[in-house]
C-alpha positions in Angstrom: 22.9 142.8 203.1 26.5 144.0 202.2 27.2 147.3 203.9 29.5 149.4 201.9 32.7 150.8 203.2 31.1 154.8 203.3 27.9 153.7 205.2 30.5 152.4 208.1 32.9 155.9 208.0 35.7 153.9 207.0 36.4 155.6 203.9 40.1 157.3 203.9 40.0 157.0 207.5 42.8 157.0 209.8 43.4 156.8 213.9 45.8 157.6 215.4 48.3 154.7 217.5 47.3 156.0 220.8 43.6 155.2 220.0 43.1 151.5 221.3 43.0 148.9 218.8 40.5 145.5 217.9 43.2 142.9 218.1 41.9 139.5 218.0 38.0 138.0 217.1 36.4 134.9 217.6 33.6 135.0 215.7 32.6 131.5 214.8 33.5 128.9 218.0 34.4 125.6 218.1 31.4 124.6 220.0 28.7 127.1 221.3 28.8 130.9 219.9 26.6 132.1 222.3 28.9 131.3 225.1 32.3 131.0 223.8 32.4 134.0 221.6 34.9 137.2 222.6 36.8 139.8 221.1 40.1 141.0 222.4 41.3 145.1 221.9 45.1 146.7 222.7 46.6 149.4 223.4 49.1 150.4 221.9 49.7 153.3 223.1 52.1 154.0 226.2 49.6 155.6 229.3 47.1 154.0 230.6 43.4 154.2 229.0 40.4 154.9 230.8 38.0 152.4 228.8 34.9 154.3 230.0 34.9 156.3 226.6 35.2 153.2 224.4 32.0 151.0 223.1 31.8 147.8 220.8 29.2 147.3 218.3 28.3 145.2 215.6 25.2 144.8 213.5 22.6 144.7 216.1 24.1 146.4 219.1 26.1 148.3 220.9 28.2 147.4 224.3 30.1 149.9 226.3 33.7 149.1 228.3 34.9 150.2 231.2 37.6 150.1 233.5 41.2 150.6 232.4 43.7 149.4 229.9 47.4 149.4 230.9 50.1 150.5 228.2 50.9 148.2 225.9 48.0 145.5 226.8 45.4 143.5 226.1 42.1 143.2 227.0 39.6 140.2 226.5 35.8 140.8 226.6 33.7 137.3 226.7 30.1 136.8 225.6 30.4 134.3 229.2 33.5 133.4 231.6 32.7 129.8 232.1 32.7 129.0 228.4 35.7 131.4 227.7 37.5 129.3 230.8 36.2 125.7 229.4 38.1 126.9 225.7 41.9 128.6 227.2 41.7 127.3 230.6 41.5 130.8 232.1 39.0 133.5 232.6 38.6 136.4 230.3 39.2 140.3 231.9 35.5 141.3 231.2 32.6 138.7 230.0 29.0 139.3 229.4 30.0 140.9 226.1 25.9 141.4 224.7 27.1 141.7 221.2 26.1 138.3 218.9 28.7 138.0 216.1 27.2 136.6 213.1 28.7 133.5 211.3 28.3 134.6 207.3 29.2 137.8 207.7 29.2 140.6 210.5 31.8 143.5 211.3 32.7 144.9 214.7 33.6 148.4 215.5 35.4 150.0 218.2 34.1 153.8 219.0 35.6 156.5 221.5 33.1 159.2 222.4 30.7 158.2 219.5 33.7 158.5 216.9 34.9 154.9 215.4 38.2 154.2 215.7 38.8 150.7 214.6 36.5 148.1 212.8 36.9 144.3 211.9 34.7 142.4 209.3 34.6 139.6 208.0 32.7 137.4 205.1 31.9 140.0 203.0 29.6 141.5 205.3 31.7 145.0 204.6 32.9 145.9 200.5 36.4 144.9 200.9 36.6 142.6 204.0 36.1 138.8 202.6 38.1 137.5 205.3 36.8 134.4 207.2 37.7 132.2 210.3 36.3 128.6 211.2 36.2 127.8 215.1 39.6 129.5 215.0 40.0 133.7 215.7 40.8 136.3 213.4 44.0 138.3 214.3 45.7 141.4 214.3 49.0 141.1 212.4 50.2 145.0 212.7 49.7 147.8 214.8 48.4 150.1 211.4 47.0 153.4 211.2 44.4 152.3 208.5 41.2 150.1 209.1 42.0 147.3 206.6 41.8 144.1 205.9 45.1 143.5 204.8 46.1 143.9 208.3 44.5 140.8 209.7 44.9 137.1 209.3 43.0 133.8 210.1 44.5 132.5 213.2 46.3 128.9 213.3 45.5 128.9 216.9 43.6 131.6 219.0 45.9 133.5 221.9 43.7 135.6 223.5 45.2 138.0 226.1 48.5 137.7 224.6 50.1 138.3 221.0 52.8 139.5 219.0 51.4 143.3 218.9 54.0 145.3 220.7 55.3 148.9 221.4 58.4 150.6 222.3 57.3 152.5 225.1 61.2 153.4 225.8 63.0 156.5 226.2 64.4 158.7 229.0 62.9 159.1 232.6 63.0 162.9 232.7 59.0 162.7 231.9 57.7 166.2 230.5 59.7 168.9 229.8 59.0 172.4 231.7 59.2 175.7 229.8 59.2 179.2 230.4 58.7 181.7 227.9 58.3 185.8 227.6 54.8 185.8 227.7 55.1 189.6 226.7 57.2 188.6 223.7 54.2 189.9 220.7 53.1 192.3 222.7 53.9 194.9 220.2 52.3 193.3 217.4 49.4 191.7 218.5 46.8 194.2 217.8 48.5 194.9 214.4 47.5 193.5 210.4 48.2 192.9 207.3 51.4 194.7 205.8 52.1 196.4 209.3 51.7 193.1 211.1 54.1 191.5 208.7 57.2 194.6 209.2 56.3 194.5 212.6 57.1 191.1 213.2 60.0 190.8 210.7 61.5 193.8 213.1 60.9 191.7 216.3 62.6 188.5 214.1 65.7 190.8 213.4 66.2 192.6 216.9 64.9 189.5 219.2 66.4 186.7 217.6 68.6 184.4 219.6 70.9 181.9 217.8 70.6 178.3 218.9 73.4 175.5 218.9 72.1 172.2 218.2 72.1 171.1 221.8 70.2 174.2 222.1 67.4 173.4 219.2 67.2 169.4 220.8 66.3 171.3 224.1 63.6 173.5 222.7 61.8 170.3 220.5 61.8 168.5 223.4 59.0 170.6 224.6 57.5 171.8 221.1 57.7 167.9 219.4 57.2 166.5 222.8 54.8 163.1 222.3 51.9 163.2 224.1 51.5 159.7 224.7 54.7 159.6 226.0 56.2 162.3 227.6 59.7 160.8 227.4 60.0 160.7 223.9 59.8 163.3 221.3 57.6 162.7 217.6 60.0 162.8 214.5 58.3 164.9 212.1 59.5 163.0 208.8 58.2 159.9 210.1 56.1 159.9 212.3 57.9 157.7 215.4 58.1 158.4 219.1 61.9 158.6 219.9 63.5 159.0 222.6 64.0 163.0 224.4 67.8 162.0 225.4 69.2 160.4 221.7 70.9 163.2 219.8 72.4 160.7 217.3 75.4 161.4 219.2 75.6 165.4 218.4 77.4 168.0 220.5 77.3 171.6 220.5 
């Protein structure tokens, strides 16, 4: 049976880059699925991830990770080592993987804390995702925000553990940026509304203000754009990138 895009969630969604990411599938092997099948995830974000609140599932089950992820990683989960080692000559980070990807058409998600973040499918088992892969992976070709197929390829040759996903975890070493603030600043409006709130505050604006030079305004975003995922960077509101705290395009002043 087809499963249509709404049934899975994946209608309009969106996740976010720090959410780990499916990366690479090998779905249909070149020899025995049941032990030679894995799927690979990444991180792209730039902390370390407990995996703990992650789980795989496709149509018939549901597997839960654990450990952690380094920034910037991957991470190969194996339906069995010894078959995983007999294919790459290595062994996989996790095996025992209990989920059984099917051949004409399956789908994989990846959930934190019961929410899906990412999904793969392939064969038409999903509206949308026609997709397909013999006895080589499917792959990852972007780090994306969307769940699409447009964002994954048949592989000419599988690399699991390894890939051309990357991200800048850059920036300054200064780490978070400490603040103090008049924690008494609203105290004469806070109990106020409507029009009196609205002179009230409009007289705090006028009589409080403090004019800031551009080195001054870079100081105060790098605390109130500070990136989460990376405390050495700031997030540009126009687009959307983690930049580095200490690159003022060269401003002074």
């Amino acid at each position: 049976m087809k499963v249509p895009v709404t049934s899975l969630l994946l209608l309009g969604s969106s996740m976010a880059f720090a959410e780990l990411q499916l990366s690479e599938v090998l779905y249909d092997t070149p020899g025995t699925d049941s032990i030679e099948e894995w799927i690979e995830i990444y991180n792209p974000g730039c902390d370390e991830v407990d995996l703990s609140s992650y789980t795989l599932a496709d149509n018939g089950s549901t597997f839960a990770l654990s450990g952690t992820l380094a920034a910037n990683t991957y991470y190969v989960l194996a339906k069995n080592s010894s078959g995983f080692e007999a294919l790459y000559g290595f062994l996989p980070d996790a095996s025992s993987l209990s989920l059984s990807l099917g051949n004409s058409g399956d789908y994989v998600t990846l959930s934190k804390d019961g929410t899906q973040v990412d999904m793969l499918a392939w064969e038409g088992k999903v509206s949308g995702w026609d997709i397909s892969a013999k006895h080589v992976s499917l792959y990852r070709t972007a780090i994306s925000s969307k769940t699409s197929e447009s964002d994954w390829a048949t592989s000419a040759i599988d690399t699991p553990s390894t890939g051309s996903l990357t991200q800048d975890c850059g920036g300054s070493s200064g780490g978070a940026t400490s603040v103090t603030y008049d924690g008494d600043y609203y105290d004469s409006v806070i109990s106020l509304t409507g029009a009196s709130l609205k002179a009230a505050l409009q007289d705090l604006l006028e009589t409080n203000h403090t004019k800031l030079s551009y080195s001054e305004v870079w100081d105060a975003l790098q605390y109130t754009d500070e990136d989460v995922d990376n405390t050495n960077n700031v997030i540009l509101l126009y687009t959307g990138r983690s930049h580095d705290k200490d690159d003022r395009d060269g401003q002074t002043g």
